[in-house]
NUKOL-387270 format. One record per residue (C-alpha): x negated, z, y; residue in three letters. Coordinates in steps of 0.25 Angstrom, whole numbers, plus 5000, padded with zeros to 4 digits. Example, Ala and Ser with C-alpha at 12.3 -4.5 7.8 and 13.67 -1.06 7.14 Angstrom:
<nodes>
<<4951; 5031; 4982>; 'ALA'>
<<4945; 5029; 4996>; 'SER'>
</nodes>
This chain:
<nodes>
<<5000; 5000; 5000>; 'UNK'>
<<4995; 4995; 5014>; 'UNK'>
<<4991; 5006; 5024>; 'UNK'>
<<4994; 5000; 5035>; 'UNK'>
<<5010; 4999; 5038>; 'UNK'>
<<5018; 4986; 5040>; 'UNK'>
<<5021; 4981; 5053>; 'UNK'>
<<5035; 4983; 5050>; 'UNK'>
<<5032; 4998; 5045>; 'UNK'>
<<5027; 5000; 5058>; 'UNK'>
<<5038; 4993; 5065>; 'UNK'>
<<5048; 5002; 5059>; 'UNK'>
<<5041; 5015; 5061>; 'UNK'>
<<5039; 5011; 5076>; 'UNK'>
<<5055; 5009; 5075>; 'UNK'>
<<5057; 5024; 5069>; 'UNK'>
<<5049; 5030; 5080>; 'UNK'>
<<5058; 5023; 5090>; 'UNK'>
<<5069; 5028; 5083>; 'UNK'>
<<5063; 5044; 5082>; 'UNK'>
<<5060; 5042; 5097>; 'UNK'>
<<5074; 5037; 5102>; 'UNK'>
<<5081; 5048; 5091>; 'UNK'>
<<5072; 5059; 5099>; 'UNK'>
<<5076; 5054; 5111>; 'UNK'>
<<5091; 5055; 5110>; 'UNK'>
<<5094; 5063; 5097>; 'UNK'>
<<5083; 5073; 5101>; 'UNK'>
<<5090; 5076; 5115>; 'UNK'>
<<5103; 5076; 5108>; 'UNK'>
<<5098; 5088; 5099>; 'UNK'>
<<5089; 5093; 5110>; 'UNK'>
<<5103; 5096; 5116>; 'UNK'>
<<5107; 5107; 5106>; 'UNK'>
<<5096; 5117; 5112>; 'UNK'>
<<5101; 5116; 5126>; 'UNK'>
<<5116; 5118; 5119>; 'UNK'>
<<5111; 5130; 5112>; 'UNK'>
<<5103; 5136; 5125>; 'UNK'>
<<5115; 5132; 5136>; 'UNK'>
<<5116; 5146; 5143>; 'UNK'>
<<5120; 5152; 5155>; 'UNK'>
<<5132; 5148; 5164>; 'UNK'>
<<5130; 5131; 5160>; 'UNK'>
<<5129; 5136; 5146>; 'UNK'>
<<5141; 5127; 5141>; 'UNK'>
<<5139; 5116; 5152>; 'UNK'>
<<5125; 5114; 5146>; 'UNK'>
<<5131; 5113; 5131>; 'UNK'>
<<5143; 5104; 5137>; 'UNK'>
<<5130; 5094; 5143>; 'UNK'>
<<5125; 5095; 5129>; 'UNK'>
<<5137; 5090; 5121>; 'UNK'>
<<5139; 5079; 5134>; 'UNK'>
<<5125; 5073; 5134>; 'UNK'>
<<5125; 5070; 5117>; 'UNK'>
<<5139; 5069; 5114>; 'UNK'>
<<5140; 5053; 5116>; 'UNK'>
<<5128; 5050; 5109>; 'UNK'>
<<5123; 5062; 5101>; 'UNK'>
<<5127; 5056; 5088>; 'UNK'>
<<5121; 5042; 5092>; 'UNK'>
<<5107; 5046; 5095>; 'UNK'>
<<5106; 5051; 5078>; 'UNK'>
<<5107; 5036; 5077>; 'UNK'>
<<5093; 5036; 5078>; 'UNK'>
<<5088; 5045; 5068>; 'UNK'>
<<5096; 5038; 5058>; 'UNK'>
<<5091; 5027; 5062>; 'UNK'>
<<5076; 5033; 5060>; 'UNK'>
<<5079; 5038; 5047>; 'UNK'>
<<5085; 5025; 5041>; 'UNK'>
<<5075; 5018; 5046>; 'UNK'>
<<5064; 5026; 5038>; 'UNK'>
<<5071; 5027; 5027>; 'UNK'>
<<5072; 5013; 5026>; 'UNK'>
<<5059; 5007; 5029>; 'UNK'>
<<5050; 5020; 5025>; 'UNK'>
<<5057; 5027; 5014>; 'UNK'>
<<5045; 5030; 5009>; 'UNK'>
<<5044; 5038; 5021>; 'UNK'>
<<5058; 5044; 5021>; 'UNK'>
<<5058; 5049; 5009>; 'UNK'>
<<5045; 5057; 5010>; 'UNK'>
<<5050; 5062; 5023>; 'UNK'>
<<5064; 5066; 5018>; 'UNK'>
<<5059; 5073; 5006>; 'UNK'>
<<5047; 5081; 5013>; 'UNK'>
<<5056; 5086; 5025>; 'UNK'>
<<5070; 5086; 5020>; 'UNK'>
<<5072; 5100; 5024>; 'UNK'>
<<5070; 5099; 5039>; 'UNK'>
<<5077; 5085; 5038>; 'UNK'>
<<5089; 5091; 5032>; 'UNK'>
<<5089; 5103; 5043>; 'UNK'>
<<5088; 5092; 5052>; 'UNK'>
<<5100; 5085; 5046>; 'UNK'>
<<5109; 5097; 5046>; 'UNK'>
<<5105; 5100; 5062>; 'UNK'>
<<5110; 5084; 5065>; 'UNK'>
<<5122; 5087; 5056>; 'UNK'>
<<5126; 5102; 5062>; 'UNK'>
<<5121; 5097; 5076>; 'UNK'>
<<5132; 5086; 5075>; 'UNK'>
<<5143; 5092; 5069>; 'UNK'>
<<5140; 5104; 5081>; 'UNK'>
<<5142; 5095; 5091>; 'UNK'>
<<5153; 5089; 5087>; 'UNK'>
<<5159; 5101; 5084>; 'UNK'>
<<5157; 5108; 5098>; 'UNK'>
<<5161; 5094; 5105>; 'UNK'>
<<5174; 5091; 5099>; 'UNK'>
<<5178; 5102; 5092>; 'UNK'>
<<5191; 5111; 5094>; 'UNK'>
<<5186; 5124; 5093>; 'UNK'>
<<5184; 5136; 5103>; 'UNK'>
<<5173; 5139; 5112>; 'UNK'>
<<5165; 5148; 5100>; 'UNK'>
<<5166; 5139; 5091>; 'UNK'>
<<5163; 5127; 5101>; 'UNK'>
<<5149; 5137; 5104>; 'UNK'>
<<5146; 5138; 5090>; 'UNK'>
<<5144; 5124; 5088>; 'UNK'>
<<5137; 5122; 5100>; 'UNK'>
<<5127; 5131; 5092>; 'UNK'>
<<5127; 5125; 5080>; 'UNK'>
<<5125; 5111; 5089>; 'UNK'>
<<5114; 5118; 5095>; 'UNK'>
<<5105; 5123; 5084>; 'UNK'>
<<5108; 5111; 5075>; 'UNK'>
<<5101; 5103; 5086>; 'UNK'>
<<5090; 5110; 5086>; 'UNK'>
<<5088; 5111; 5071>; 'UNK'>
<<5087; 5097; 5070>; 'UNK'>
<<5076; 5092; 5080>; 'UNK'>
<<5068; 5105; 5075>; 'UNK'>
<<5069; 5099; 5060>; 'UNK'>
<<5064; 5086; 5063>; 'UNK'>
<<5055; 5088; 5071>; 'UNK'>
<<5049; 5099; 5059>; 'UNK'>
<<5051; 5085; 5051>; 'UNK'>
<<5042; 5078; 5060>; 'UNK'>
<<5032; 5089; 5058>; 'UNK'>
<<5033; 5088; 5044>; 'UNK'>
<<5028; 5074; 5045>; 'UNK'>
<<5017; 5076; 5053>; 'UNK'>
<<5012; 5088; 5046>; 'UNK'>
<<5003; 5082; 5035>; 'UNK'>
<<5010; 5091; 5025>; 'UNK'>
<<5019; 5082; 5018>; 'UNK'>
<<5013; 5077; 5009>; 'UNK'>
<<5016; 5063; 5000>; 'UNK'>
<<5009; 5057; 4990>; 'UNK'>
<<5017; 5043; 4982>; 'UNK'>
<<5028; 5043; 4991>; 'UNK'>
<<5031; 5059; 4985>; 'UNK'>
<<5032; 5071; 4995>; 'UNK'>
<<5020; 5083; 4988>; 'UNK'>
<<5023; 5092; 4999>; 'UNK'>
<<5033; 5102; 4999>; 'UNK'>
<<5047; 5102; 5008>; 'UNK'>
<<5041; 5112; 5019>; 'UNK'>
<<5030; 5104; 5021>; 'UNK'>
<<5027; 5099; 5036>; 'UNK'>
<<5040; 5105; 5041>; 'UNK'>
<<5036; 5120; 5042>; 'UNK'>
<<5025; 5122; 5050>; 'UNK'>
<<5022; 5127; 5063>; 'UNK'>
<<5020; 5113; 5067>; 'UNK'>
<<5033; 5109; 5061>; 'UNK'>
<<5040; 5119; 5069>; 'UNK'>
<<5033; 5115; 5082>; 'UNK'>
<<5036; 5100; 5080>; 'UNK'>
<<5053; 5105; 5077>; 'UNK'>
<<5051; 5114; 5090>; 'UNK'>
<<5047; 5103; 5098>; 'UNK'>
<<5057; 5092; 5093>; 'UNK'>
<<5068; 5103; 5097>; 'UNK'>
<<5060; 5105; 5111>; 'UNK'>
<<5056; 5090; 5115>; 'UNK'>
<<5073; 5086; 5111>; 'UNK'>
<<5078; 5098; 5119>; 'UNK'>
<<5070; 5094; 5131>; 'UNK'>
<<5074; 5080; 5128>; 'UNK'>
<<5089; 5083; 5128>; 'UNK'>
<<5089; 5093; 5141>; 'UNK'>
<<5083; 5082; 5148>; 'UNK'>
<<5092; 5072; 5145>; 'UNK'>
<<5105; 5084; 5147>; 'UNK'>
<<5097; 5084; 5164>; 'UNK'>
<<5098; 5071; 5165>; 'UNK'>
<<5113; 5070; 5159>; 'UNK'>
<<5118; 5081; 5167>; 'UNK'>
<<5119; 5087; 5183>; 'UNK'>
<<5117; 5099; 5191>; 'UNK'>
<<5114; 5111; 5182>; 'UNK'>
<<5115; 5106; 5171>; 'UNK'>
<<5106; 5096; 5175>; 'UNK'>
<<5096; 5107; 5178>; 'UNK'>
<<5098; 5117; 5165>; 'UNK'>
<<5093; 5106; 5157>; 'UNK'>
<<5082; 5102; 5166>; 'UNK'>
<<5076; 5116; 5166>; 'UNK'>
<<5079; 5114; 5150>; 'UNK'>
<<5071; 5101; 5149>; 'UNK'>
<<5059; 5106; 5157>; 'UNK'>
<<5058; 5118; 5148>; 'UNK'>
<<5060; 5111; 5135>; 'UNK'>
<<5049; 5103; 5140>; 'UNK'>
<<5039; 5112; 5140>; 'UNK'>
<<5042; 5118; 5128>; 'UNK'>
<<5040; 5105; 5120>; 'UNK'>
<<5026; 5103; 5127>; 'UNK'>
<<5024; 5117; 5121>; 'UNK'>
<<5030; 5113; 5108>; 'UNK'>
<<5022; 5099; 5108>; 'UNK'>
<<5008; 5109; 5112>; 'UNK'>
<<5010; 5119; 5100>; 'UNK'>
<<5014; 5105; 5090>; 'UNK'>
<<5002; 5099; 5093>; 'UNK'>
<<4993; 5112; 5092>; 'UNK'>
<<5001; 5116; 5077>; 'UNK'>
<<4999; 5100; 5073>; 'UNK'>
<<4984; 5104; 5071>; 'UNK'>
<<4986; 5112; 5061>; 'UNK'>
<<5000; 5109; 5053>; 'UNK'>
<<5000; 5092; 5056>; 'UNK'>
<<4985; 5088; 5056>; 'UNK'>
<<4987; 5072; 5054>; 'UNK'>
<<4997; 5074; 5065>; 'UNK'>
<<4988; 5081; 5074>; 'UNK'>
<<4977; 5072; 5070>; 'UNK'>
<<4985; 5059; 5074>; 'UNK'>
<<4989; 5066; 5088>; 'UNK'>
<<4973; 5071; 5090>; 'UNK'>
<<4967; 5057; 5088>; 'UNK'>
<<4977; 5046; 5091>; 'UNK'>
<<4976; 5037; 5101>; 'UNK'>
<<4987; 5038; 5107>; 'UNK'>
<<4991; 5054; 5106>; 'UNK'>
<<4986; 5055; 5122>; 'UNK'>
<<4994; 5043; 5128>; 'UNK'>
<<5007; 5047; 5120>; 'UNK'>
<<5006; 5063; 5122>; 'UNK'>
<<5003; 5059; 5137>; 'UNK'>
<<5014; 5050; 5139>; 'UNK'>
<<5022; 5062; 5134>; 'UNK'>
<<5017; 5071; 5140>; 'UNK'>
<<5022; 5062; 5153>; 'UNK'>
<<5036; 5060; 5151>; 'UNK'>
<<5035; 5075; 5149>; 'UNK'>
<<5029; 5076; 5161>; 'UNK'>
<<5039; 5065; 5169>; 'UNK'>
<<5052; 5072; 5161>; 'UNK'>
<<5048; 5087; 5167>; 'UNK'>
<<5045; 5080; 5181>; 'UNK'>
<<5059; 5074; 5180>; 'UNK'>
<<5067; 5084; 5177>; 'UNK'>
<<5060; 5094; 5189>; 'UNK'>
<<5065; 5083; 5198>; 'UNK'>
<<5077; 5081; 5194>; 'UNK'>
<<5077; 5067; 5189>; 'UNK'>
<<5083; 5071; 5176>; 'UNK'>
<<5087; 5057; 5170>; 'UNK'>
<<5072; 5053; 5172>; 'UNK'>
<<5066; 5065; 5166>; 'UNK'>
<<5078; 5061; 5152>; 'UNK'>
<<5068; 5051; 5151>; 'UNK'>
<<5057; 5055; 5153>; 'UNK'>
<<5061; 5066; 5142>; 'UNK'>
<<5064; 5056; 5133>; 'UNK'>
<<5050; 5048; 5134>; 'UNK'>
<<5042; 5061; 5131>; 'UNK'>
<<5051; 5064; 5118>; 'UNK'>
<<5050; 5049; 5115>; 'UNK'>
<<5033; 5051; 5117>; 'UNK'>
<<5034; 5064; 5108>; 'UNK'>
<<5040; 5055; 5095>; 'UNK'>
<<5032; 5041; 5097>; 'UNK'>
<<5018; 5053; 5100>; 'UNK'>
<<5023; 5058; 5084>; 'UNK'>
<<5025; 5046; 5079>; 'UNK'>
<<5011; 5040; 5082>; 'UNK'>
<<5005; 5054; 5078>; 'UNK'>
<<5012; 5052; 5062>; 'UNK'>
<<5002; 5040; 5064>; 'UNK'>
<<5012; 5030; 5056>; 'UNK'>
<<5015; 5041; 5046>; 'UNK'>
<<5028; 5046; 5043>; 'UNK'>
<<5022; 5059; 5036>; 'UNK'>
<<5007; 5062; 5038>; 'UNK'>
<<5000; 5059; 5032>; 'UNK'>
<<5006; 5052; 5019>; 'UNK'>
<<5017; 5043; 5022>; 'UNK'>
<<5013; 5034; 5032>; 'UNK'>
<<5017; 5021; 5036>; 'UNK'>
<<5015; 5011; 5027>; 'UNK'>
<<5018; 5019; 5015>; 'UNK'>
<<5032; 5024; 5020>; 'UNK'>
<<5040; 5012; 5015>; 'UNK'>
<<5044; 5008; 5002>; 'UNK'>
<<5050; 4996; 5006>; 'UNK'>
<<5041; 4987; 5017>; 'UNK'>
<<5046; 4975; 5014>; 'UNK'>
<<5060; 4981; 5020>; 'UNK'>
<<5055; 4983; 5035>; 'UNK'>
<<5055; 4970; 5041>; 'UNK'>
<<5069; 4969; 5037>; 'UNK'>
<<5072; 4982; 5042>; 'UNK'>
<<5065; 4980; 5055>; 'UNK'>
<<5073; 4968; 5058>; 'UNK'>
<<5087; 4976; 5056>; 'UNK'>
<<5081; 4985; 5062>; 'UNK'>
<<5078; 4976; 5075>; 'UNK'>
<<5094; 4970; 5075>; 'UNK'>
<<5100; 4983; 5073>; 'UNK'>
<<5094; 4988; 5085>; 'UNK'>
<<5099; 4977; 5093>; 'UNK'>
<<5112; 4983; 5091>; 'UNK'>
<<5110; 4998; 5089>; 'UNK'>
<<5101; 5001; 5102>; 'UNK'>
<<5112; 4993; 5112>; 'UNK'>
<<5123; 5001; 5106>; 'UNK'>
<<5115; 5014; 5107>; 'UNK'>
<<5112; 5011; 5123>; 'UNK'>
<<5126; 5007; 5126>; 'UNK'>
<<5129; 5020; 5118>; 'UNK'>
<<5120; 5028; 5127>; 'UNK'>
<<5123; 5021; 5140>; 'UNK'>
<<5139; 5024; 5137>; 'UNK'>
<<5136; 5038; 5138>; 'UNK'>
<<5126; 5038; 5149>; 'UNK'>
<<5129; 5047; 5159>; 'UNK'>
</nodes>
């Protein structure tokens, strides 16, 4: 078997990052939302939790469209990959599941249920927590990959169901996901709402935002240790610098914004830097989809598939991606 991936191999794991980067972007904000449901206090408490159910209610179930699309898409044209992936962390991906599920089932609940105000409270909670389950898990399942731990040999997973997904680091990495979508999602409620409101989740935003940069400092320092091949990729690749820089700016651009007000820029800007965050962990894995024994070219089982699945691919986007702007625009505020 050949090293070197395909073109189309390469084709296609450029077109799962694209869909991990536009899932983060607006499935991450959507479950970002739930920890500014579940911290609303004071005087705006339910007008903040009212501004949550506002700003996802007409697209929240759309944006999942993406992750399914990502994991079709691997299962498809990598099974080798998927398979190895689904077996070694099934546990956090089934935790991950059940938040999706609860999360949806809590919202729908809470906005269109007939039910007193306790009862209304109690599934605002379960929305809450569910929503942060979930990034916490996958991002532990990101971890898992990038830890060196799992290990494969003939296609078999040797290492055990805790391995990767445990460690300090793993918990880092789940902490960070929560953080970086929170900030993502209290930018975007600024941007989406006025007065107040406007400014509650501003000072959220520019908190959140330094927590992540704390939460990115001490995932980097534990990667040392518990995901080597990782830290190795970041320490010596060309282009860590000018991806961690250029995140580092539209961090820089999206704190700016907000202090001056110019909140639907600063969305943006938020938006980049998440985006920067995903495409910087993608190079890291170094075309790997779990370090360091399922790369690339061996994740398939199928090559001979992809050109054809490229090219569906390429026309269902012609017709999925204008619906999904129309969508968006519809609801534009």
């Amino acid at each position: 078997m050949s090293t070197e991936p395909s073109f189309w191999a390469v084709l296609l794991w450029a077109v799962l990052g694209l869909g991990l980067v536009v899932y983060a972007i607006t499935g991450g904000a959507d479950l970002g939302a739930g920890l500014w449901s579940l911290l609303a206090r004071g005087p705006r408490a339910e007008a903040q939790q009212r501004a949550v159910r506002t700003a996802i209610a007409p697209i929240w179930e759309a944006n999942h469209v993406w992750l399914i699309f990502v994991i079709v898409l691997m299962f498809s044209a990598f099974s080798r990959a998927f398979g190895a992936l689904a077996t070694a962390l099934h546990i956090p991906l089934a935790l991950a599941l059940v938040g999706i599920v609860f999360r949806g089932s809590a919202y729908a609940f809470r906005s269109y249920g007939i039910q007193s105000a306790a009862a209304g409270q109690r599934w605002e909670r379960v929305f809450a927590w569910s929503s942060l389950i979930t990034p916490l898990f996958l991002g532990m399942v990101l971890a898992g990959v990038a830890s060196g731990e799992i290990r494969i040999s003939q296609g078999v997973v040797t290492s055990g169901f805790f391995a990767g997904w445990t460690s300090p680091f793993a918990w880092a990495v789940g902490c960070f996901a929560v953080a970086l979508f929170a900030m993502l999602s209290a930018a975007y409620l600024a941007a989406e709402n006025t007065g107040e409101l406007a400014r509650d989740f501003t000072r959220r935003a520019l908190t959140m935002q330094g927590i992540a940069a704390a939460l990115a400092a001490l995932t980097l320092a534990l990667s040392a240790r518990y995901a080597p091949l990782l830290y190795a990729n970041l320490a010596h690749s060309a282009w860590t610098w000018p991806i961690q820089l250029l995140t580092a700016a539209f961090a820089l651009a999206s704190i700016l914004l907000l202090l001056r007000g110019s909140t639907r820029a600063a969305r943006y800007a938020a938006a980049a830097q998440v985006a920067c965050v995903v495409v910087g962990f993608g190079l890291a894995m170094d075309r790997h989809f779990i370090l360091p024994d399922m790369t690339l070219s061996r994740a398939s089982t199928n090559p001979a598939i992809m050109p054809a699945l490229a090219t569906a691919l390429g026309v269902g986007s012609l017709l999925l991606v204008p619906a999904l702007v129309y969508l968006y625009r519809v609801f534009e505020k």
